[in-house]
C-alpha positions in Angstrom: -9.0 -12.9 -19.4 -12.6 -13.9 -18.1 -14.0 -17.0 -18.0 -17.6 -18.6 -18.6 -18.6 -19.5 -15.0 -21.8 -20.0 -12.5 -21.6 -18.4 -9.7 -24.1 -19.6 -6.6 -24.4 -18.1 -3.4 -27.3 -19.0 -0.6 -30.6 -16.6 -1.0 -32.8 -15.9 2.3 -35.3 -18.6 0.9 -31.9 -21.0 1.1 -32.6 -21.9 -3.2 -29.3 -21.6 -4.7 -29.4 -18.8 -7.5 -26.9 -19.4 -10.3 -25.3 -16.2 -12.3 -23.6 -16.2 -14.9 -23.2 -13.0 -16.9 -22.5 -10.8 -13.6 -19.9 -8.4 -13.6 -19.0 -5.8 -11.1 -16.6 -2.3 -12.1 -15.6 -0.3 -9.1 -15.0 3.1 -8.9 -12.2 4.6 -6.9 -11.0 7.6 -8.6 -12.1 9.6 -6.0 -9.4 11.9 -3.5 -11.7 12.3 -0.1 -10.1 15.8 0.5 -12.9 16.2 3.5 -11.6 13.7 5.3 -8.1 15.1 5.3 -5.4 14.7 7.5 -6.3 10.9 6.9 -7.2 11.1 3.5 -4.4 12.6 1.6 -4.5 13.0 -2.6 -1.7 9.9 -2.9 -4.0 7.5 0.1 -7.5 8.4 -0.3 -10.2 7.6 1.9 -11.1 4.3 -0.2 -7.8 3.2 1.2 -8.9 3.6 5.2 -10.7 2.1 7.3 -13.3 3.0 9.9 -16.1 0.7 11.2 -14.2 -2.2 10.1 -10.5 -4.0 9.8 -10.9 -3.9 6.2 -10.4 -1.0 4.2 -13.7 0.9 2.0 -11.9 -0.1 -0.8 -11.6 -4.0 0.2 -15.0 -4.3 1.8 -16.5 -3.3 -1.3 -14.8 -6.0 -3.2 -15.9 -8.2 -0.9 -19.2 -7.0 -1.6 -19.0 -7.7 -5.1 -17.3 -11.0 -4.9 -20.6 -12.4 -2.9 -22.3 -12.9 -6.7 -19.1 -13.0 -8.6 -16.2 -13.7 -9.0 -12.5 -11.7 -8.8 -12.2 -12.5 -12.5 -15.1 -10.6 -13.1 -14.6 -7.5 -11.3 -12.7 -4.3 -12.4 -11.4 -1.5 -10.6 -10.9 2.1 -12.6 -8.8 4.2 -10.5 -6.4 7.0 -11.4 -2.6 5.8 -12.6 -1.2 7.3 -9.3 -3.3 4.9 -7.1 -3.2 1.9 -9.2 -0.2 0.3 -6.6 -2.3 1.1 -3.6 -4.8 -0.8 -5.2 -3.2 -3.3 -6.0 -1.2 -3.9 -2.7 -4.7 -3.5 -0.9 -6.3 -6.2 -2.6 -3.3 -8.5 -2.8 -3.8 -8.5 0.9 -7.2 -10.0 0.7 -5.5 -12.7 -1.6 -1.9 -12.7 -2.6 -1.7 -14.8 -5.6 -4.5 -13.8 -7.3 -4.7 -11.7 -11.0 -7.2 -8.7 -10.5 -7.8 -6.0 -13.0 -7.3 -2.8 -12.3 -7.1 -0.1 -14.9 -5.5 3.3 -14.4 -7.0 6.3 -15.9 -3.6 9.1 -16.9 -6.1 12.1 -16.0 -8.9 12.2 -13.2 -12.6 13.0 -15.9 -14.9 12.1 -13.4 -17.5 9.2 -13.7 -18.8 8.8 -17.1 -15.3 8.3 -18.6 -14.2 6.3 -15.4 -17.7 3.8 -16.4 -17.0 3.7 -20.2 -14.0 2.6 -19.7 -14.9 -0.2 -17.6 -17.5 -1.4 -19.9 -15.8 -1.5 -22.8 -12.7 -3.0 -21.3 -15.7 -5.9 -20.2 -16.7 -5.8 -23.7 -13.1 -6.4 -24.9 -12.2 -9.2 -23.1 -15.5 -11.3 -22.9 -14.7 -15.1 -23.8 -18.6 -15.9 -23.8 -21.6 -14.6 -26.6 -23.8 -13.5 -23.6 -25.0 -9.7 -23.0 -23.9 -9.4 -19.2 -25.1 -7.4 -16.4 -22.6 -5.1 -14.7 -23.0 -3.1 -11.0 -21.1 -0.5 -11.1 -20.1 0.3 -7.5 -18.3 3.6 -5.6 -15.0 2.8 -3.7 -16.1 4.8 -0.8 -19.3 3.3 0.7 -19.8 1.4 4.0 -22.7 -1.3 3.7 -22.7 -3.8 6.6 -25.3 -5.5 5.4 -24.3 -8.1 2.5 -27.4 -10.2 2.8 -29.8 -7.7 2.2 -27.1 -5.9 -0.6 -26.8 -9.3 -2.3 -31.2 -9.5 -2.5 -31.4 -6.4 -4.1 -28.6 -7.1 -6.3 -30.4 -10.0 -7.9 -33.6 -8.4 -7.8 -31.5 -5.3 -9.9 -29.8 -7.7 -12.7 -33.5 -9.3 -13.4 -34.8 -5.8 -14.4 -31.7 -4.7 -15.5 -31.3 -7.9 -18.3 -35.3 -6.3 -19.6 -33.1 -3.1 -20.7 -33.7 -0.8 -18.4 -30.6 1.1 -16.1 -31.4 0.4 -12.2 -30.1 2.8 -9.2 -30.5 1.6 -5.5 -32.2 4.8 -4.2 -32.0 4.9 -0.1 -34.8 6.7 1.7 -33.6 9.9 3.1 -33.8 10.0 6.5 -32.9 14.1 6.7 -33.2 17.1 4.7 -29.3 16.2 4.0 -28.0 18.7 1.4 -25.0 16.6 0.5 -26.5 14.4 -1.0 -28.3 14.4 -4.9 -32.3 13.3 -4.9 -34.3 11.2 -6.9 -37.5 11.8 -7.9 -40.1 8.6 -8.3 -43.2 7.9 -10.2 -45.0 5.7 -7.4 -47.5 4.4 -9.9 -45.0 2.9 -12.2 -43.5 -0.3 -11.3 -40.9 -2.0 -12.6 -40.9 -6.1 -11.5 -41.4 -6.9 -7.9 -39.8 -3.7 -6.4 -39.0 -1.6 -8.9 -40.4 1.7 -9.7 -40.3 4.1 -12.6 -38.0 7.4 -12.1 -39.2 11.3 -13.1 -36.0 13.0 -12.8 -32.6 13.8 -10.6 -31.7 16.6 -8.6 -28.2 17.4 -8.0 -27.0 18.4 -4.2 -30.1 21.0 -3.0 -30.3 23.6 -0.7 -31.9 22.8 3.2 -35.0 24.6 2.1 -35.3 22.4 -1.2 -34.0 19.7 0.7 -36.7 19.2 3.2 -39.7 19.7 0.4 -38.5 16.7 -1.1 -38.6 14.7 1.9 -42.0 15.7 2.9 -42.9 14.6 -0.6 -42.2 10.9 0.1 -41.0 10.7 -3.7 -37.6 11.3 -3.8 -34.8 9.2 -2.5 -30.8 9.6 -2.3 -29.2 9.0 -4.9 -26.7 5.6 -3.6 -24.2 6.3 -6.9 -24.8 2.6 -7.2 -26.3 1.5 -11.0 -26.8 -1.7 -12.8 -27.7 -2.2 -16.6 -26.6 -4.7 -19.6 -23.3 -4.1 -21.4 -26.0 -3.3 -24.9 -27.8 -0.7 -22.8 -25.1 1.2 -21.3 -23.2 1.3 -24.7 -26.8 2.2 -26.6 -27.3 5.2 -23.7 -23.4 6.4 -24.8 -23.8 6.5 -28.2 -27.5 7.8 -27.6 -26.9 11.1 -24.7 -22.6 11.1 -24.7 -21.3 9.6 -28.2 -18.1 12.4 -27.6 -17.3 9.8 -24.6 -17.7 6.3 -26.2 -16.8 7.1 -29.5 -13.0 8.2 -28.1 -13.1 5.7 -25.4 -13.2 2.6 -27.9 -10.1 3.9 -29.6 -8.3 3.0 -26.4 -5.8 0.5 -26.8 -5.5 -1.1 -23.7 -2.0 -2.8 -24.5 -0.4 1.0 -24.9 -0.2 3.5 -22.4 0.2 6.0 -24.3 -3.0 5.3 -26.2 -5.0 5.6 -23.0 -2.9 9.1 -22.2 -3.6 10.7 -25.8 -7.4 9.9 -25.7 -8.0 10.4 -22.0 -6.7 14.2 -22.7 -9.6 14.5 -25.0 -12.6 13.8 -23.0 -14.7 15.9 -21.4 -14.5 15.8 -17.3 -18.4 15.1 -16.7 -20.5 12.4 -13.9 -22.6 9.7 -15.0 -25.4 11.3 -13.5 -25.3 14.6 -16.0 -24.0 12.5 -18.9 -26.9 9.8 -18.7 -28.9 9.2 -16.0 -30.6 12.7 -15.8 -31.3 12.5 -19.5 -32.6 8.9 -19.7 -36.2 7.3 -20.0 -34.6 3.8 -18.7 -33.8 4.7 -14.7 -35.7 2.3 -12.8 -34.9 2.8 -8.9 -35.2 -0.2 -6.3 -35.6 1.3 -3.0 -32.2 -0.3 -0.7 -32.9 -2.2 1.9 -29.8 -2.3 3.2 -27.8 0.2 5.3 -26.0 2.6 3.2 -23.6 5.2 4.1 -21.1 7.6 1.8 -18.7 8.2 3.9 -17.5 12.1 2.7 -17.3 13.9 6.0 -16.0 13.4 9.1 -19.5 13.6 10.6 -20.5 11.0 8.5 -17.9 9.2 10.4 -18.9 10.1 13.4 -22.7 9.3 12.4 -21.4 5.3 11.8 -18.9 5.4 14.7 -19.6 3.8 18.2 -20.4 5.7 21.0 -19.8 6.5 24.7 -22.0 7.7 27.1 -21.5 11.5 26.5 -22.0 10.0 22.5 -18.4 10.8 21.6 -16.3 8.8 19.3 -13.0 8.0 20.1 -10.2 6.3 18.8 -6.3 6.0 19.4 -4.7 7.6 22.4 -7.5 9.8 23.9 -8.1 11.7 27.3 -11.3 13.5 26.9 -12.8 15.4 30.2 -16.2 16.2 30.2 -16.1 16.4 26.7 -19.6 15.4 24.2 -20.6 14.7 21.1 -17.5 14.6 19.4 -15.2 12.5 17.5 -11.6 12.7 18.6 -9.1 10.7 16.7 -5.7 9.7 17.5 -3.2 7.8 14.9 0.1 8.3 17.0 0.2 10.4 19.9 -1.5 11.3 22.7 -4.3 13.7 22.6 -5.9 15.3 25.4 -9.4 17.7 24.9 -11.3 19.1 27.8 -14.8 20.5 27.9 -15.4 20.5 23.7 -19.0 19.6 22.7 -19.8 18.9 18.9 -15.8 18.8 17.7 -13.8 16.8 15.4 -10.4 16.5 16.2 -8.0 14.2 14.2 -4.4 13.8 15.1 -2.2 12.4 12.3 1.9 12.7 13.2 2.3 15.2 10.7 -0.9 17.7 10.6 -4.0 18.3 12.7 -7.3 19.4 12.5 -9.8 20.7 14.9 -13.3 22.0 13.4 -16.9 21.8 14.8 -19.2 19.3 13.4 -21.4 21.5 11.8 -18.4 22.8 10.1 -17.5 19.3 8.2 -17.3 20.0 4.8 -15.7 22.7 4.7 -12.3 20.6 5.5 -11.8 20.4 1.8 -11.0 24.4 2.5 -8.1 23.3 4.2 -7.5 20.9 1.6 -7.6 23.5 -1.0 -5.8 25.7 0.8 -2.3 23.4 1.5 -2.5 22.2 -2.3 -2.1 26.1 -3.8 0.6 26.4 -1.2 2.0 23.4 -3.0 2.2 21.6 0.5 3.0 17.8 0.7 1.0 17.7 3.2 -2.3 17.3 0.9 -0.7 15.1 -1.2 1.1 12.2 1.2 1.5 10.8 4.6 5.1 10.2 6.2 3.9 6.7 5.6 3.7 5.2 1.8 2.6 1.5 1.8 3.3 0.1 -1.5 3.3 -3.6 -3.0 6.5 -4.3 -2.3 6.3 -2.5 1.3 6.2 1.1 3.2 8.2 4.4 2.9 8.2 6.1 6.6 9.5 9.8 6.5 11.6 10.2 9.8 12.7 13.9 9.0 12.6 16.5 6.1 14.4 19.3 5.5 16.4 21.2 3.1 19.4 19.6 3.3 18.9 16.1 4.9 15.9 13.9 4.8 15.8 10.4 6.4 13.7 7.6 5.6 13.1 4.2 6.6 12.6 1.8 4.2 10.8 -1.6 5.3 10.7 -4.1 2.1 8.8 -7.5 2.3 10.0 -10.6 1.8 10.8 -11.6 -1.6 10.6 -8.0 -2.7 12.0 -5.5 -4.7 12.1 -2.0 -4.1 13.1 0.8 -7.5 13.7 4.1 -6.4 13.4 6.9 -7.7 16.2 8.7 -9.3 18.6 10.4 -6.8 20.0 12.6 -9.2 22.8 14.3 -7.8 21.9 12.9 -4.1 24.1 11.6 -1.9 23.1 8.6 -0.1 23.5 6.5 2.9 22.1 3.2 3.7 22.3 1.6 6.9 20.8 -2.2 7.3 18.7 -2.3 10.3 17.7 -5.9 10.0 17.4 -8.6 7.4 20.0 -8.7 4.0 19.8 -6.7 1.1 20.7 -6.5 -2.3 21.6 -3.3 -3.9 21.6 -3.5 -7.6 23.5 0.0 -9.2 24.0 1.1 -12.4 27.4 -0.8 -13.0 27.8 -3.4 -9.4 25.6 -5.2 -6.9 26.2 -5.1 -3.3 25.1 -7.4 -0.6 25.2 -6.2 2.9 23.9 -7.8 6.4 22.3 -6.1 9.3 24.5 -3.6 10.7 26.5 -2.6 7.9 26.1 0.4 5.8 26.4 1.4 1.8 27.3 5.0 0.7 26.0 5.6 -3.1 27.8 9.0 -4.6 28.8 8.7 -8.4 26.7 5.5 -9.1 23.1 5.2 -10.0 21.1 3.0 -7.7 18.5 0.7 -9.7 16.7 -1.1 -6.8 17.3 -3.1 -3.4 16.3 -6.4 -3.1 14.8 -8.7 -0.4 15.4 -12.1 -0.9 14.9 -13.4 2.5 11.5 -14.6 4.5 11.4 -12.1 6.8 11.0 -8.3 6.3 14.3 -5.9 5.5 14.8 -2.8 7.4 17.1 -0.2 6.0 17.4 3.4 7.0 18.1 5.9 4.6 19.7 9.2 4.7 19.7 11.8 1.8 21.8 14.8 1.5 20.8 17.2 -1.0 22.8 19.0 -3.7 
């Protein structure tokens, strides 16, 4: 699956640095319940996009892919993401092979990291002991150059054995955030130094101490190490993790499924990292922001004169710092200071700033009433196109159904539903259980006693088809 390959990229000093044993897993298991109504359980915040065009989850690719290459990279995600990923990234290059694996059941990082490195380990068609970043889903860095340095500067000290975290100087008593304590005298290569312990996530009070200190740093989430140290620290502080995960046959699902079920659901940081003597941190110098709040959002968002951010369809009168957000109607606030407000065409959500994480309450609190609206949007983009709910409701629910070209679309099983179809534009193919059907724009297909299997697009140009259910 991989190949032996440089990889060369122009350094600040303009001296071409070749890698070859680089290899990059991302992470993007997480669900960004704070940033809901945007972020929903089915499209988390990995799959938006704020600052940029791009999406988190394809700006961090294109991160990686500044020492590497695609080949080389792996994405561990949960099954029911694993076709979001993959139609995100096939929009940054359609025809190319990435590797994403699914994980059946959501156990946190230190499984999610196992299994990237030993599905590396698995597949390696070269001798060498390679160096692998490991890299959340979910952070904004704009600046590449300065990521890329103290990349490099990470795999040097990371080939000598020891496990290196970017650590970013905290530039608040932040509380959201875990803290990293370093031994100043201690240094590791040209900017390395020596760790003393993690904290997890501390109170204001604990929070500020460590700041005045000068000795602790945030903890980025971002590591790099050999493939022979990681898998020595397993066996070493988790063996109950590795042991399982190299049972994993990647070429069965249900293999994955069985073993998954039997891990413990722990982070990286309390299986290995706080236990380790190998931590080495190299203080970022890039920008670095985890985006898990909407006023981190607002915090990287641009500005008006009254320091509100605003984006869609906005009237704001005499409104300040606040970040009002509009994805398909108009909103109109007057006089707030210091407000979220994010408009979605299904939910909305109104909170002060200071008030930001507890969104996830809300979060919570629509999942235990079994809600959809946690889970989805009326919008599904999938590889093969986008699901948009018109209407819902006990009886009747309407869809429309926009399939690209040269795509096929497999629903899911109607059961006793009836159906309707009605070609908007473009031709379709309907494939059922015991016929196929082609029908042009402006004709319609009723499906009653037959099992549909998929509809086909076989055309350039994108197929429209609205559908309407009526439910037994």
């Amino acid at each position: 699956m991989f190949s032996e390959i440089f990889f060369e990229f122009q350094a600040v000093t303009g001296k071409t640095v070749m890698q070859k044993d680089l290899f990059g897993v991302i992470l993007a298991g997480g669900s960004g319940s704070r940033l809901w109504p945007l972020s929903r359980e089915l499209y988390p915040k990995q799959f938006l996009s704020f600052s940029e065009d791009k999406t988190l989850l394809q700006l961090t690719y294109e991160r990686l892919e500044k020492f590497t290459c695609h080949e080389n990279i792996i994405t561990v995600a949960n099954d029911k993401h694993v076709a979001g990923i993959n139609y995100q990234l096939r929009e940054l290059e359609e025809d190319c092979k990435y590797n994403v694996i699914g994980e059946p059941v959501a156990k946190n990082t230190a499984p999610a990291l196992a299994l990237g490195s030993f599905f590396i380990q698995k597949n390696l068609k070269f001798e060498d002991n390679p160096v692998i970043i490991v890299a959340p889903s979910d952070h904004l860095i704009k600046d590449n150059k300065s990521f890329t340095e103290a990349v490099l500067e990470g795999a040097e000290i990371a080939r000598q054995g020891y496990i290196v975290t970017f650590g970013i100087k905290p530039s608040s008593a932040e509380t959201g955030y875990g803290y990293i304590k370093v031994l100043p005298e201690q240094k590791i290569g040209t900017k390395g130094i020596k760790t003393d312990c993690f904290k997890e996530k501390p109170d204001y009070n604990a929070a500020l101490e460590y700041v005045k200190s000068g000795e602790y740093f945030w903890n980025s989430g971002i590591f790099m190490f050999s493939l022979s140290t990681i898998m020595e620290e397993f066996e070493k502080r988790a063996p109950e993790i590795i042991n399982k995960i190299r049972e994993i046959d990647f070429e069965n699902p249900d293999s994955c499924r069985e073993i998954y079920e039997q891990l413990p659901s722990i982070s990286i940081d309390y299986a290995i990292m706080e236990k380790s003597d190998k931590i080495v941190l190299i203080p970022a110098e890039f920008d670095w922001n985890d985006l898990g709040s909407w006023e981190a959002i607002y915090g990287v968002s641009g500005k008006d004169n009254r320091a509100n951010a605003i984006k869609g369809d906005v009237i704001d009168i005499n409104c300040q710092n606040s970040l009002i957000y509009s994805s398909s109607r108009c909103v109109s606030a007057i006089g707030v200071s210091d407000m979220i407000i994010v408009e979605t065409p299904d939910a909305v959500l109104a909170c002060n700033r200071k008030d930001s994480q507890k969104v996830k309450e809300a979060f919570d609190a629509l999942k235990a009433k079994n809600s959809d609206l946690y889970k989805t949007h009326k919008t599904l983009k999938e590889t093969w196109g986008s699901l948009i709910n018109l209407q819902s409701g006990s009886e009747t629910s309407i869809n429309k159904i926009i399939i690209r070209a040269n795509r096929e679309f497999f629903p899911n099983p109607a059961g006793k539903n009836l159906k309707h179809y009605y070609i908007a534009r473009g031709s379709a193919v309907f494939r059922l259980e015991n016929s196929e059907r082609k029908l042009e724009s402006g004709k319609s297909l009723d499906i009653k006693n037959e099992s549909l299997v998929s509809i086909k697009n076989s055309a350039s140009d994108e197929l429209e088809i609205i559908e309407i259910t009526k439910h037994i």
